[in-house]
The first five atom37 places (N, CA, C, CB, O) and aatype in JSON, in Angstrom:
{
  "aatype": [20, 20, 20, 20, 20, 20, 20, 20, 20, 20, 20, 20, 20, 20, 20, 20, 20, 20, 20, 20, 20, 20, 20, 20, 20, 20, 20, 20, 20, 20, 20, 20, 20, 20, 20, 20, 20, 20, 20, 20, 20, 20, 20, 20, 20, 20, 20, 20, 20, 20, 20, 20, 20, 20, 20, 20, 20, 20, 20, 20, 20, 20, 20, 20, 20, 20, 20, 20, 20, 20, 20, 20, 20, 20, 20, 20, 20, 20, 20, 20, 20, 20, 20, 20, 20, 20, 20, 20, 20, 20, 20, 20, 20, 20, 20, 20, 20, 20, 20, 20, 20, 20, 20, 20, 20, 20, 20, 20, 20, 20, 20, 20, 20, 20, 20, 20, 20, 20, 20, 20, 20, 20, 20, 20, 20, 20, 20, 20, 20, 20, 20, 20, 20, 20],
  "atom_mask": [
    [1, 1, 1, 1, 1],
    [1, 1, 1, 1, 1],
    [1, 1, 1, 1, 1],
    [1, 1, 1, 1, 1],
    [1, 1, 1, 1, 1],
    [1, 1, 1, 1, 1],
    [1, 1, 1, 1, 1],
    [1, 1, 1, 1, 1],
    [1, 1, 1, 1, 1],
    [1, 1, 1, 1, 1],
    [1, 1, 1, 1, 1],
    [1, 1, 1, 1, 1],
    [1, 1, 1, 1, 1],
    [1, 1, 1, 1, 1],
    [1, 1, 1, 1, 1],
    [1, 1, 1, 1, 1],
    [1, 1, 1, 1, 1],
    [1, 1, 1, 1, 1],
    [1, 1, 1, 1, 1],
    [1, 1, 1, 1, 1],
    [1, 1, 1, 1, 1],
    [1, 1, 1, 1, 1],
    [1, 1, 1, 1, 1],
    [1, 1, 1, 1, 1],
    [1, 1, 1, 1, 1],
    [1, 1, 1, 1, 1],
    [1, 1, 1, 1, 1],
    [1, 1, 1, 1, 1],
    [1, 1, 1, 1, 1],
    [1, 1, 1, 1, 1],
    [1, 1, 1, 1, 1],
    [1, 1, 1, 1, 1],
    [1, 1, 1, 1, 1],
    [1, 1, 1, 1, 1],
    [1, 1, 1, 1, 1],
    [1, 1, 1, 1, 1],
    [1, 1, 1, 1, 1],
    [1, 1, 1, 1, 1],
    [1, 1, 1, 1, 1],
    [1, 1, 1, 1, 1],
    [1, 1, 1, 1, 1],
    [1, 1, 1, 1, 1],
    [1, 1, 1, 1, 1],
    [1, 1, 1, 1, 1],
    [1, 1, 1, 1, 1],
    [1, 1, 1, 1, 1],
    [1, 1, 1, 1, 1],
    [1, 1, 1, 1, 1],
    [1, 1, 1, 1, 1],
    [1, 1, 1, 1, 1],
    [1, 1, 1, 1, 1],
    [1, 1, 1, 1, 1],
    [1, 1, 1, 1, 1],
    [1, 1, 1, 1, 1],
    [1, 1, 1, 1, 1],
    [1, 1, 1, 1, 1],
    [1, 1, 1, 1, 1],
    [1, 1, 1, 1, 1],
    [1, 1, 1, 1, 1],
    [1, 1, 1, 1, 1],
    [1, 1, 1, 1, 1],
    [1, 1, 1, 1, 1],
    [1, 1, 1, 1, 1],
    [1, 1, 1, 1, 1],
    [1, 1, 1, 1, 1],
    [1, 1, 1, 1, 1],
    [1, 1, 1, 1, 1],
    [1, 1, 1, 1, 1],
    [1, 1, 1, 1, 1],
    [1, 1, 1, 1, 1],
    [1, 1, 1, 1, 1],
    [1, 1, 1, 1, 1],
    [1, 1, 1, 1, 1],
    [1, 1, 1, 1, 1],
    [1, 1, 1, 1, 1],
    [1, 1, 1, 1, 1],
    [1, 1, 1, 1, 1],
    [1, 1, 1, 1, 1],
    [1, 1, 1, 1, 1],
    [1, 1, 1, 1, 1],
    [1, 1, 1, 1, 1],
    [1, 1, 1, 1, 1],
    [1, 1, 1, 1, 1],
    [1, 1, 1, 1, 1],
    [1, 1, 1, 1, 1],
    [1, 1, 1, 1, 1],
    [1, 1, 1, 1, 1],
    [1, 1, 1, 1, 1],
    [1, 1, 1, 1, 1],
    [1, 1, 1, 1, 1],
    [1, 1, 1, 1, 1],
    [1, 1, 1, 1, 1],
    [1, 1, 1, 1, 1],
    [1, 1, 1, 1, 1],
    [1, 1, 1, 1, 1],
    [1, 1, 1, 1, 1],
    [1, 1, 1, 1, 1],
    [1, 1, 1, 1, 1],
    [1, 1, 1, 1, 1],
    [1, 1, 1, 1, 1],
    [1, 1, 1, 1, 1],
    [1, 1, 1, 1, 1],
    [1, 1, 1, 1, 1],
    [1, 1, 1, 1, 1],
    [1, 1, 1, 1, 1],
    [1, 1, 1, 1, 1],
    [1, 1, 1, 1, 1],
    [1, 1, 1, 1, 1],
    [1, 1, 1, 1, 1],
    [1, 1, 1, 1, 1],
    [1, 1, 1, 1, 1],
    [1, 1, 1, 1, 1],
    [1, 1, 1, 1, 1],
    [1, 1, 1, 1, 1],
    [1, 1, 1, 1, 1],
    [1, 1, 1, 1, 1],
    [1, 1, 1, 1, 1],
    [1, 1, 1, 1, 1],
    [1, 1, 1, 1, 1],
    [1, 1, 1, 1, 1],
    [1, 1, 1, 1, 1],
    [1, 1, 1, 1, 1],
    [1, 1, 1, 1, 1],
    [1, 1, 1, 1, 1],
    [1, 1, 1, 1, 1],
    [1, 1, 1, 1, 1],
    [1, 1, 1, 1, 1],
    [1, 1, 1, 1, 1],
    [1, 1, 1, 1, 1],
    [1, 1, 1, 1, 1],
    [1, 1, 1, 1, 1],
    [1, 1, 1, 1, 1],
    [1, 1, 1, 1, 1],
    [1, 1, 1, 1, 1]
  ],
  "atom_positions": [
    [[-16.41, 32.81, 25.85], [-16.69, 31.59, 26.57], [-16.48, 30.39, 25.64], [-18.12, 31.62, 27.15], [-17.09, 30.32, 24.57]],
    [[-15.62, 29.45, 26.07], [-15.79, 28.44, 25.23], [-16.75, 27.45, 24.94], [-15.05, 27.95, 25.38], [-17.63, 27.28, 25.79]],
    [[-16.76, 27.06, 24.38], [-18.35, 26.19, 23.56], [-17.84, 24.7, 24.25], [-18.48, 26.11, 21.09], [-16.68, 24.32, 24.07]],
    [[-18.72, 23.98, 24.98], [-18.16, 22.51, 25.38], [-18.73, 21.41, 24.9], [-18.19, 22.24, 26.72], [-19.8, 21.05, 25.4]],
    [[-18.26, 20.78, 24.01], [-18.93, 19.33, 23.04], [-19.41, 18.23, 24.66], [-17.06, 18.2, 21.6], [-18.95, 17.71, 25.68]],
    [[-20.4, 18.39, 24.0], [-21.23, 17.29, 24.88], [-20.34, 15.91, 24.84], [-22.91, 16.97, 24.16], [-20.11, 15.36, 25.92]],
    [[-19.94, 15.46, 23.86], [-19.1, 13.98, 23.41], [-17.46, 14.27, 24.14], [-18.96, 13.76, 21.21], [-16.71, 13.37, 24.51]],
    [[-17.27, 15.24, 24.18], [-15.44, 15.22, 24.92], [-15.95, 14.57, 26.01], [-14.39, 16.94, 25.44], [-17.07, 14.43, 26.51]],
    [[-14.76, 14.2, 26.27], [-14.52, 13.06, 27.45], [-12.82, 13.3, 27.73], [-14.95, 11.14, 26.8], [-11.95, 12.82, 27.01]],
    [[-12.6, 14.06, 28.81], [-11.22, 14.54, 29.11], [-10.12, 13.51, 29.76], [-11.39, 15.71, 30.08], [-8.9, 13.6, 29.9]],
    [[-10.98, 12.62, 30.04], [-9.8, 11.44, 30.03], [-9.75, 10.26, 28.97], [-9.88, 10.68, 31.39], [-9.12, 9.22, 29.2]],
    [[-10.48, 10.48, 27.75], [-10.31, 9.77, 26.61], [-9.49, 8.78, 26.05], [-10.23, 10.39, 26.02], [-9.55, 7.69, 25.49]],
    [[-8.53, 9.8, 26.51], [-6.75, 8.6, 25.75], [-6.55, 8.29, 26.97], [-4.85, 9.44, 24.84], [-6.47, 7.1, 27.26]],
    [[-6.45, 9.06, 27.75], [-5.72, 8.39, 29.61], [-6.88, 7.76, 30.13], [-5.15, 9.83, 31.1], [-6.78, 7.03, 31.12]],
    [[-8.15, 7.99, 29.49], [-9.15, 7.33, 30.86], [-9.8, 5.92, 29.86], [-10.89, 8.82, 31.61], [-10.99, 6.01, 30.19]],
    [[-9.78, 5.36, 29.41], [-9.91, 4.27, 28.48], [-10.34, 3.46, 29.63], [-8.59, 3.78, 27.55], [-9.79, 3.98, 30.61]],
    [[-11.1, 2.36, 30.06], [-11.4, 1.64, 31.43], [-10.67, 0.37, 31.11], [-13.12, 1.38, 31.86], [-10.39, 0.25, 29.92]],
    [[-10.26, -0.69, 31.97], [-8.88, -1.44, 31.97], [-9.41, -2.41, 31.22], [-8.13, -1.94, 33.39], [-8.7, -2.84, 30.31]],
    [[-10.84, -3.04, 31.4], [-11.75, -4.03, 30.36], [-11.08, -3.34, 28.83], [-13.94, -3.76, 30.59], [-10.65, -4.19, 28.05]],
    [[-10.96, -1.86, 28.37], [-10.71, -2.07, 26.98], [-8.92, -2.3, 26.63], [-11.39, -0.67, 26.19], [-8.44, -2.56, 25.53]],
    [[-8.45, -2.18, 27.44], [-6.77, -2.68, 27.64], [-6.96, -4.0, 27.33], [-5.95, -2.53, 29.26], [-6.79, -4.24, 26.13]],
    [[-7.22, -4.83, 27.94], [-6.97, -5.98, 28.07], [-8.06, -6.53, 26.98], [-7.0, -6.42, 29.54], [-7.88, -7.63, 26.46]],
    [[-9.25, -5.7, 26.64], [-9.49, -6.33, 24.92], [-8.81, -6.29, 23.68], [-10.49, -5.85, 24.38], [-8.78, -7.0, 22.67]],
    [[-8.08, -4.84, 24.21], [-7.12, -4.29, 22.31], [-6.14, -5.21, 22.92], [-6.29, -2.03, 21.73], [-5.51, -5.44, 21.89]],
    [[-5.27, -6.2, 24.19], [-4.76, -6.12, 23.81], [-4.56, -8.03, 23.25], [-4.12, -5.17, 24.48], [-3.58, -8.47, 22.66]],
    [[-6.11, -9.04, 23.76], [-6.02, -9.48, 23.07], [-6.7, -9.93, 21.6], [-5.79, -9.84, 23.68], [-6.83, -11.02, 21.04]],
    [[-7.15, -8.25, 21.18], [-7.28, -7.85, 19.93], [-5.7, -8.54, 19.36], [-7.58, -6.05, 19.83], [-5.66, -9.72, 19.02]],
    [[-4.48, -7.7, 19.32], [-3.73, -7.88, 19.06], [-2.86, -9.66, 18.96], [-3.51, -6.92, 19.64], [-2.39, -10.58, 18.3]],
    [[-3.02, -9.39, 19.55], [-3.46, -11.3, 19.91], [-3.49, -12.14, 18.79], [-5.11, -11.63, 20.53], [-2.79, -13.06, 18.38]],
    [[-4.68, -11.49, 18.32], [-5.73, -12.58, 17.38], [-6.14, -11.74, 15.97], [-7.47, -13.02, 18.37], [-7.2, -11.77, 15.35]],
    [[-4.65, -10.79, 15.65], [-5.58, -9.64, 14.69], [-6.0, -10.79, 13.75], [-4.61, -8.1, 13.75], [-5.94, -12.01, 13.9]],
    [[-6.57, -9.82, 12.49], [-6.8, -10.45, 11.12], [-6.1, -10.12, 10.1], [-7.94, -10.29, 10.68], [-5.52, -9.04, 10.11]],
    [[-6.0, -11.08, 8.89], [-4.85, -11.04, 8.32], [-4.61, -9.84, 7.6], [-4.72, -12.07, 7.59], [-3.5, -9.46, 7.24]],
    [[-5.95, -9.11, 7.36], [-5.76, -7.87, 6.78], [-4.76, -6.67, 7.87], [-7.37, -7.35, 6.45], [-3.94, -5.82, 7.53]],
    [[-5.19, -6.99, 8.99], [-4.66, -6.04, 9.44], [-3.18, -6.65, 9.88], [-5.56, -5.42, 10.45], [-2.33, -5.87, 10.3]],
    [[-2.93, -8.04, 9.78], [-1.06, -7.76, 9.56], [-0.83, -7.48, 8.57], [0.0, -8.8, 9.71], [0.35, -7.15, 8.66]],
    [[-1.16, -7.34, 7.48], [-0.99, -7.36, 6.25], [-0.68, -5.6, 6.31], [-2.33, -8.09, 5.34], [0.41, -5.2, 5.91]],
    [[-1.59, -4.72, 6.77], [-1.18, -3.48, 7.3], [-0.41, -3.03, 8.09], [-1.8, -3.07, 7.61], [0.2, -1.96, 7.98]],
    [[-0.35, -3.93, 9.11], [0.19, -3.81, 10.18], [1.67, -3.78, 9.59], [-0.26, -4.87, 11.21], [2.49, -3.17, 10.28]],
    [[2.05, -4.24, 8.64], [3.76, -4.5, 8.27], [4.16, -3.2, 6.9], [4.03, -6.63, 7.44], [5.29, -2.94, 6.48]],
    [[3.02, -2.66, 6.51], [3.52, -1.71, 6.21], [3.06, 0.01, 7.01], [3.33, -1.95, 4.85], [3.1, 1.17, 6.59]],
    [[2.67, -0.56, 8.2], [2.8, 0.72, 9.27], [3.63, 0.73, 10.09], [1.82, 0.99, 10.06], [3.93, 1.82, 10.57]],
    [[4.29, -0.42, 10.52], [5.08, -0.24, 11.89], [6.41, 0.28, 11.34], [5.28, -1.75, 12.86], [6.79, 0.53, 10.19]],
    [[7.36, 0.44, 13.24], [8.65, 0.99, 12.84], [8.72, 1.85, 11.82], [9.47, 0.09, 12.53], [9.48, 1.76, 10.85]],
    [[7.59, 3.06, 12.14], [7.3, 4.66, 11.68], [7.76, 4.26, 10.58], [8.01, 6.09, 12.36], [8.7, 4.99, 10.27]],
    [[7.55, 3.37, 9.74], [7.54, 3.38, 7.91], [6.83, 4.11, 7.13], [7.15, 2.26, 7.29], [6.97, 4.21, 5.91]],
    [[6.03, 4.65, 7.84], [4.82, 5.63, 6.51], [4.9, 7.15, 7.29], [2.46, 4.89, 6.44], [4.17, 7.73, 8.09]],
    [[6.22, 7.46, 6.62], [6.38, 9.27, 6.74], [7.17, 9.59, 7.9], [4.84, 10.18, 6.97], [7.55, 10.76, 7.99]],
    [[7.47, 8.76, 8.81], [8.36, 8.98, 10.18], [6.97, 8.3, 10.9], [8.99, 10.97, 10.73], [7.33, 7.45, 11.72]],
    [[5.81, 8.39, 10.85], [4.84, 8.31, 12.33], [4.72, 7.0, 12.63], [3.24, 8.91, 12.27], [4.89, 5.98, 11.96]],
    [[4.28, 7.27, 14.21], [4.03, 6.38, 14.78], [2.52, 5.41, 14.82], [4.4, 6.89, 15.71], [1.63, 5.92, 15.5]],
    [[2.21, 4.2, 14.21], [0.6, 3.62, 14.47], [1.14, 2.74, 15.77], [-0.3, 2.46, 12.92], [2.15, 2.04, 15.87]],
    [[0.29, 3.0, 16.53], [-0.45, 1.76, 17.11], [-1.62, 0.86, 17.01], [-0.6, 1.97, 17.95], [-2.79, 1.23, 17.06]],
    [[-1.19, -0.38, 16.87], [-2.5, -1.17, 16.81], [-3.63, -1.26, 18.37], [-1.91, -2.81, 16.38], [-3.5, -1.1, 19.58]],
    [[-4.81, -1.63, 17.31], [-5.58, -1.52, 18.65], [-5.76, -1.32, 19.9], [-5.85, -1.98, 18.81], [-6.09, -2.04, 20.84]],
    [[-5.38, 0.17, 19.69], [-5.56, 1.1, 20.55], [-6.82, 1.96, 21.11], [-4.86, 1.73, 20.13], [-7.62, 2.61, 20.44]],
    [[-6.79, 1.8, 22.56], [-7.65, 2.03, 23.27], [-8.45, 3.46, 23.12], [-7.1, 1.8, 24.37], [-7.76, 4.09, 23.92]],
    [[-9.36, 4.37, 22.67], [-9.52, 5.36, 23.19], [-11.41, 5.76, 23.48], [-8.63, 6.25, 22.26], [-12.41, 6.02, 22.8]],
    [[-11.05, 5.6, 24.91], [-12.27, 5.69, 25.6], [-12.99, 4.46, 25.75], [-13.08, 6.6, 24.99], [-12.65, 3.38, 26.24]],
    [[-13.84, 4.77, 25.35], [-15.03, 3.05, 25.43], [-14.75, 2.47, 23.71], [-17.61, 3.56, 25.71], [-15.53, 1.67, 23.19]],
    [[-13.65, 2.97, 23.07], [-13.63, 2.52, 21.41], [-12.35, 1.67, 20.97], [-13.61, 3.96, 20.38], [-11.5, 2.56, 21.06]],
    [[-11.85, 0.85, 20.67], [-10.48, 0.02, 20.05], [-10.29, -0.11, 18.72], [-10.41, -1.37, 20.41], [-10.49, -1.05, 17.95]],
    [[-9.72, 1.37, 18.51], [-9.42, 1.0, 16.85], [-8.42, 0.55, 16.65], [-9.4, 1.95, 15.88], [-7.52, 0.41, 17.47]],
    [[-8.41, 0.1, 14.94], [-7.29, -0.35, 15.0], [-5.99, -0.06, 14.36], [-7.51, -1.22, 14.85], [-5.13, -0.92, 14.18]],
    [[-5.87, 1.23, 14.01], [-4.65, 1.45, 14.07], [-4.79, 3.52, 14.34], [-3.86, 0.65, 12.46], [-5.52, 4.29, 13.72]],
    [[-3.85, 3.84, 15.38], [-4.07, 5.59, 15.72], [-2.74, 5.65, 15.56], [-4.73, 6.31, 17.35], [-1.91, 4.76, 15.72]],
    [[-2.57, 6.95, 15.19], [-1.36, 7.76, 15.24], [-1.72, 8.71, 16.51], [-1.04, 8.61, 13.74], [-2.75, 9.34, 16.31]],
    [[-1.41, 8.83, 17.11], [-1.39, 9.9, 18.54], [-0.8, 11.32, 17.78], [-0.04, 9.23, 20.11], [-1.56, 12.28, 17.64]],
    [[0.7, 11.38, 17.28], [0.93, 12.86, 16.68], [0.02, 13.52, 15.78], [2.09, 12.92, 15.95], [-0.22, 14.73, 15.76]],
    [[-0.53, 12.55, 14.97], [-1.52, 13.11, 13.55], [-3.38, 12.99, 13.89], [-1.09, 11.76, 11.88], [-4.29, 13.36, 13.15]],
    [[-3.49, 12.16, 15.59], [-4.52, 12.25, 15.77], [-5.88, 11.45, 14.95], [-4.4, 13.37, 15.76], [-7.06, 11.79, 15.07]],
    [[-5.29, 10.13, 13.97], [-5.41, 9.59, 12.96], [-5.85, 8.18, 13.81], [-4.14, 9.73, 11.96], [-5.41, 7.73, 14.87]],
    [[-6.69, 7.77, 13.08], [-7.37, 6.64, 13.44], [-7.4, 5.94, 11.5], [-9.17, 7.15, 14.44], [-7.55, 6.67, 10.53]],
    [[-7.21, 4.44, 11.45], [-7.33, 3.72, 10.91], [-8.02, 2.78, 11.15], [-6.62, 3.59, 10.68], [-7.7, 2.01, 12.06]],
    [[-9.29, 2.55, 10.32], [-9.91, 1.52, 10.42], [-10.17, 0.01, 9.42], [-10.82, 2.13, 10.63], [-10.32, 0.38, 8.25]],
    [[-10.25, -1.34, 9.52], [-10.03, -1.66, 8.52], [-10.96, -2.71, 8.88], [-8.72, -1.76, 8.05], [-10.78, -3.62, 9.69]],
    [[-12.48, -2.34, 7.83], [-13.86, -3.15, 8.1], [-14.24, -4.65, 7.45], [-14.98, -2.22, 7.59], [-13.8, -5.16, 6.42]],
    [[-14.88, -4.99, 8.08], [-15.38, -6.67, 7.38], [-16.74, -6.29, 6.89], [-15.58, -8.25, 8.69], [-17.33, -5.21, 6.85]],
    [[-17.02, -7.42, 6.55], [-18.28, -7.74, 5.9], [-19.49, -7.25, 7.17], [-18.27, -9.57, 5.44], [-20.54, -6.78, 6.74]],
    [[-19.39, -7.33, 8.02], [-20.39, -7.07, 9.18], [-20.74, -5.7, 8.99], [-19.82, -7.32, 10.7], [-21.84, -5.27, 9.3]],
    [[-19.4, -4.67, 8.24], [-20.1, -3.61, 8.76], [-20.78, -2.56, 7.85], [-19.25, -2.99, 9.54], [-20.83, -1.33, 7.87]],
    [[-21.51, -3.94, 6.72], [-22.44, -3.56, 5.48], [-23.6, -3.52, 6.16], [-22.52, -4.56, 4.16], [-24.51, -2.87, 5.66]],
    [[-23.88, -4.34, 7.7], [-25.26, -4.31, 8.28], [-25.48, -3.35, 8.43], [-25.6, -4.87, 9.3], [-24.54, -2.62, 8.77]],
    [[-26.93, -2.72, 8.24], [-27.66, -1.83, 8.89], [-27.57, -0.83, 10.29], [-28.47, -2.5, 8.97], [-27.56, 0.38, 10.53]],
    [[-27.49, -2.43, 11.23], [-27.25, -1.99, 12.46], [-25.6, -1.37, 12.86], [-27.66, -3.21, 13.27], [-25.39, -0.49, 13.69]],
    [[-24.83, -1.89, 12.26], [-23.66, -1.98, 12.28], [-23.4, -0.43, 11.64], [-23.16, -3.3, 11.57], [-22.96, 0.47, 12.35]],
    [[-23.69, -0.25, 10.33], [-23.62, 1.11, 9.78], [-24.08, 2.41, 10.9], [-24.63, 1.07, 8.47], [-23.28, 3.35, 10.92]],
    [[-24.62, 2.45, 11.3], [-25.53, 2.77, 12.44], [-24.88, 3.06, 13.71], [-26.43, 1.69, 12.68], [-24.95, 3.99, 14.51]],
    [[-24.22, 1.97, 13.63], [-23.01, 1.87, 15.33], [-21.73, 2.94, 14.73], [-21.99, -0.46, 15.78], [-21.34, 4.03, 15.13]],
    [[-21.35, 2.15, 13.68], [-19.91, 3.35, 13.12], [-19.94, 4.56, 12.75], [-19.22, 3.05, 11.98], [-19.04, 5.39, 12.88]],
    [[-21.27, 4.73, 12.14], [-21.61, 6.52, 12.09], [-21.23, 7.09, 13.32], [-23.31, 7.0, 11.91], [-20.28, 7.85, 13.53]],
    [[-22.45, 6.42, 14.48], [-22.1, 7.33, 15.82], [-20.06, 7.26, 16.16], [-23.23, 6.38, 17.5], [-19.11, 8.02, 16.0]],
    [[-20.26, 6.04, 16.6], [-18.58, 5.94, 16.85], [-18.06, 7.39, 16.14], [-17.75, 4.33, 15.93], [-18.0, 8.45, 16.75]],
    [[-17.74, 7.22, 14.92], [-17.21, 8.87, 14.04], [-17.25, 9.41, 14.55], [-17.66, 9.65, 13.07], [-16.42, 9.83, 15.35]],
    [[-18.63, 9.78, 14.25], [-19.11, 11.32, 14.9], [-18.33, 11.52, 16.59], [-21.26, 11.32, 15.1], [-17.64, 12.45, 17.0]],
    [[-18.68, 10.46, 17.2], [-17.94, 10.71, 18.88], [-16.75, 10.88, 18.66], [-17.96, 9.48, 20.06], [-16.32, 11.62, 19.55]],
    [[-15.66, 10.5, 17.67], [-13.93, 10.41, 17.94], [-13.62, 11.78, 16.83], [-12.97, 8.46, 17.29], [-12.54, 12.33, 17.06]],
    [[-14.3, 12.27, 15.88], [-14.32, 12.98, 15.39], [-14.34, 14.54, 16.09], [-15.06, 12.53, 14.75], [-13.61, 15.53, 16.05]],
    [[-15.9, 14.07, 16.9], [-15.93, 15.48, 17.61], [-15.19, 15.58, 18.8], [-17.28, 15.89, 17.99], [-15.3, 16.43, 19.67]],
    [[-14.5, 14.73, 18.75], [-12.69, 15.05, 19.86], [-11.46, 14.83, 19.18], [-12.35, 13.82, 21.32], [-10.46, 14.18, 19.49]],
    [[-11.74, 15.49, 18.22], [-10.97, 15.94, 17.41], [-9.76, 15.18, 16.27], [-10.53, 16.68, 18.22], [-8.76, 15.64, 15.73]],
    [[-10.49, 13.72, 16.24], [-9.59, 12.81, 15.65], [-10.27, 12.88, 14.14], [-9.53, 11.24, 16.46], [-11.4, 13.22, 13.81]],
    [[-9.22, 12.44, 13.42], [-9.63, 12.04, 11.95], [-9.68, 10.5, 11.99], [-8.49, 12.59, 10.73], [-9.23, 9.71, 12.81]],
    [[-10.43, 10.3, 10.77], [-10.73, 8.4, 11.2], [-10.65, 8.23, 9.41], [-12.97, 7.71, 12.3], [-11.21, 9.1, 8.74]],
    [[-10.17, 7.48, 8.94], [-10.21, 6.74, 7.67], [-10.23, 5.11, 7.74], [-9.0, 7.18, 6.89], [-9.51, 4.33, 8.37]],
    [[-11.49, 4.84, 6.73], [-11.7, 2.99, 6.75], [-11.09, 2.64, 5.08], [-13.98, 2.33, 6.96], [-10.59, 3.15, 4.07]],
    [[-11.42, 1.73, 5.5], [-10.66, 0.9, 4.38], [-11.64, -0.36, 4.28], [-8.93, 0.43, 4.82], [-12.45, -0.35, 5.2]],
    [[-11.75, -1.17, 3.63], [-12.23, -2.89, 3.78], [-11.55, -3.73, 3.89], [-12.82, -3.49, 2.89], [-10.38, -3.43, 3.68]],
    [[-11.74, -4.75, 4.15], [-11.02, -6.17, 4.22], [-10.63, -6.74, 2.91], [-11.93, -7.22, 4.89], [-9.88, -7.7, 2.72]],
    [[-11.25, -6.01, 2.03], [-11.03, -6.57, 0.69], [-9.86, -5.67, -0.02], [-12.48, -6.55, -0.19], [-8.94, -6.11, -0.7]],
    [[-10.14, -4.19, 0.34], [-9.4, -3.07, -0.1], [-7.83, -3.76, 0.19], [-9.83, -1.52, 0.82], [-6.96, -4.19, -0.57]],
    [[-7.94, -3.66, 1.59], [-6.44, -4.1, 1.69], [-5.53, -5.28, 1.1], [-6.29, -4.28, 2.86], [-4.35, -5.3, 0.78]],
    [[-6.26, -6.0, 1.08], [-6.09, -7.72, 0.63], [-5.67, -7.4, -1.2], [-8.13, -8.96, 0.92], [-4.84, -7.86, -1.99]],
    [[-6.53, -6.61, -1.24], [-6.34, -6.41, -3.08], [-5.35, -5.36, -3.56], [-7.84, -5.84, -3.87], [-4.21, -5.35, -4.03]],
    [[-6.19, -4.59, -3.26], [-5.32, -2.84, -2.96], [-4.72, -2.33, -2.13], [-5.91, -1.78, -2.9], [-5.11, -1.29, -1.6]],
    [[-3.8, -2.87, -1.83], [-2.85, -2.5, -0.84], [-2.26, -1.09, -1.54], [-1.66, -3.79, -0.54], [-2.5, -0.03, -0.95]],
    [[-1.59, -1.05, -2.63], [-0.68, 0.04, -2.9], [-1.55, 1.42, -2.56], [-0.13, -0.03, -4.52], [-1.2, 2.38, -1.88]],
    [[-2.82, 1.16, -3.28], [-3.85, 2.38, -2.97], [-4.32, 2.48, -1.91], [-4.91, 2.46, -3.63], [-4.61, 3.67, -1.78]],
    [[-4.68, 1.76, -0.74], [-4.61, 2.16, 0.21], [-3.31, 2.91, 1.59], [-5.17, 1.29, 0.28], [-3.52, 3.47, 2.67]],
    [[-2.09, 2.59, 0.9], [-1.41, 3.46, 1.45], [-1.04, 4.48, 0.9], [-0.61, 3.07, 1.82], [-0.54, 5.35, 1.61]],
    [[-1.17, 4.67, -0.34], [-1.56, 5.87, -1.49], [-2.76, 7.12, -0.55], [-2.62, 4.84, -3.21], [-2.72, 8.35, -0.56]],
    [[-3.55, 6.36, 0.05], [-5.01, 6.92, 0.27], [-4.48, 7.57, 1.85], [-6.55, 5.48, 0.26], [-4.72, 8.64, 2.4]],
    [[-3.71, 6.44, 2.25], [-3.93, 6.78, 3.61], [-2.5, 8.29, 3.96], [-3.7, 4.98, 4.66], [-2.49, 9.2, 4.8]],
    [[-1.39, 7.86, 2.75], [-0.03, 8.94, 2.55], [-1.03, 10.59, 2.56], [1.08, 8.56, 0.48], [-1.04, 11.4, 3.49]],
    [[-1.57, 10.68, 1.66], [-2.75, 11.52, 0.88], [-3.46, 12.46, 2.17], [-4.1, 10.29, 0.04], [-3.54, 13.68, 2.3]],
    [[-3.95, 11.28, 3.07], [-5.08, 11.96, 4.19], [-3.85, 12.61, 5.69], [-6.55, 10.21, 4.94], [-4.34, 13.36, 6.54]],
    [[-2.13, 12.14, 5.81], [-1.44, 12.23, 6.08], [-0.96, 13.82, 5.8], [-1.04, 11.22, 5.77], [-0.96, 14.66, 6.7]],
    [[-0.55, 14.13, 4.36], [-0.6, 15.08, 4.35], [-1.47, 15.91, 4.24], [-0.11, 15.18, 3.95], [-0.87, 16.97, 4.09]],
    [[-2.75, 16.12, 4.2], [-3.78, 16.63, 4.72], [-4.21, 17.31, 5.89], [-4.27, 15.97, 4.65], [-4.9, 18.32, 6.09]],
    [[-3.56, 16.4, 6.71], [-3.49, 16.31, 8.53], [-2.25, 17.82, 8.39], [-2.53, 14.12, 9.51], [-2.46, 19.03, 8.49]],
    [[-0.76, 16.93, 8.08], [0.07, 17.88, 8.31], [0.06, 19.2, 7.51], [1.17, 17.33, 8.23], [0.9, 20.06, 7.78]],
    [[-0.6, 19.34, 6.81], [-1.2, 20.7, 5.71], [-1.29, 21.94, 6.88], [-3.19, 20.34, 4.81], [-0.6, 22.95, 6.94]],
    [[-2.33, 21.54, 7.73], [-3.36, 21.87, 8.45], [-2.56, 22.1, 9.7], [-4.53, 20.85, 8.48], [-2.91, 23.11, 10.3]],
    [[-1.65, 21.48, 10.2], [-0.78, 21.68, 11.64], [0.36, 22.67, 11.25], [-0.03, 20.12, 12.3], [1.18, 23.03, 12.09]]
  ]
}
């Protein structure tokens, strides 16, 4: 018998509700500079052949950058999410996209801005990791 995670949600990627469309997409809109700053060395499958999309919808969550083939979520945090409460919110988030089977890696606002090389160092790294494993 199969075991059923309380957190799956079978329309996840297809069932996203249209309020979070029309937030990722004017997320996109208005990114931040860190994340063009990423954003230009992810697009047009530059890192390994794959595909990111930016703030992308899945479920009630808008991250901001997924690979759909590698199942990869990129996140790239501010200062807000040293709060308490905030720490608190992104644990769960994880744990929910995790236990449907996604991998999630963060980064900071500072990481990128500074360390760029190592963060795509970090993120190449967790890439093949993924494809190790498939």
């Amino acid at each position: 018998m199969k075991k059923i995670n309380p957190n799956y949600n079978e329309g996840m990627w297809k069932g996203a509700p249209a309020s979070s469309f029309l937030k990722a997409q004017s997320l996109r809109r208005n990114e931040i500079a860190e994340e063009k700053i990423l954003s230009e060395k992810l697009r047009n499958n530059q890192l390994k052949g794959y595909k990111f999309r930016k703030q992308h919808p899945i479920g009630l969550y808008i991250t901001d950058f997924y690979c759909h083939q590698l199942k990869l979520i990129i996140e790239i945090d501010g200062e807000y999410h040293n709060l308490s409460e905030q720490i608190e919110k992104d644990d769960k988030r994880t744990r929910i996209l995790e236990s449907n089977g996604l991998q999630l890696i963060r980064f900071t606002n500072t990481e990128v801005r500074t360390e760029l090389e190592n963060v795509m160092e970090k993120i190449k790294l967790k890439i093949d990791e993924i494809i190790t494993v498939l």
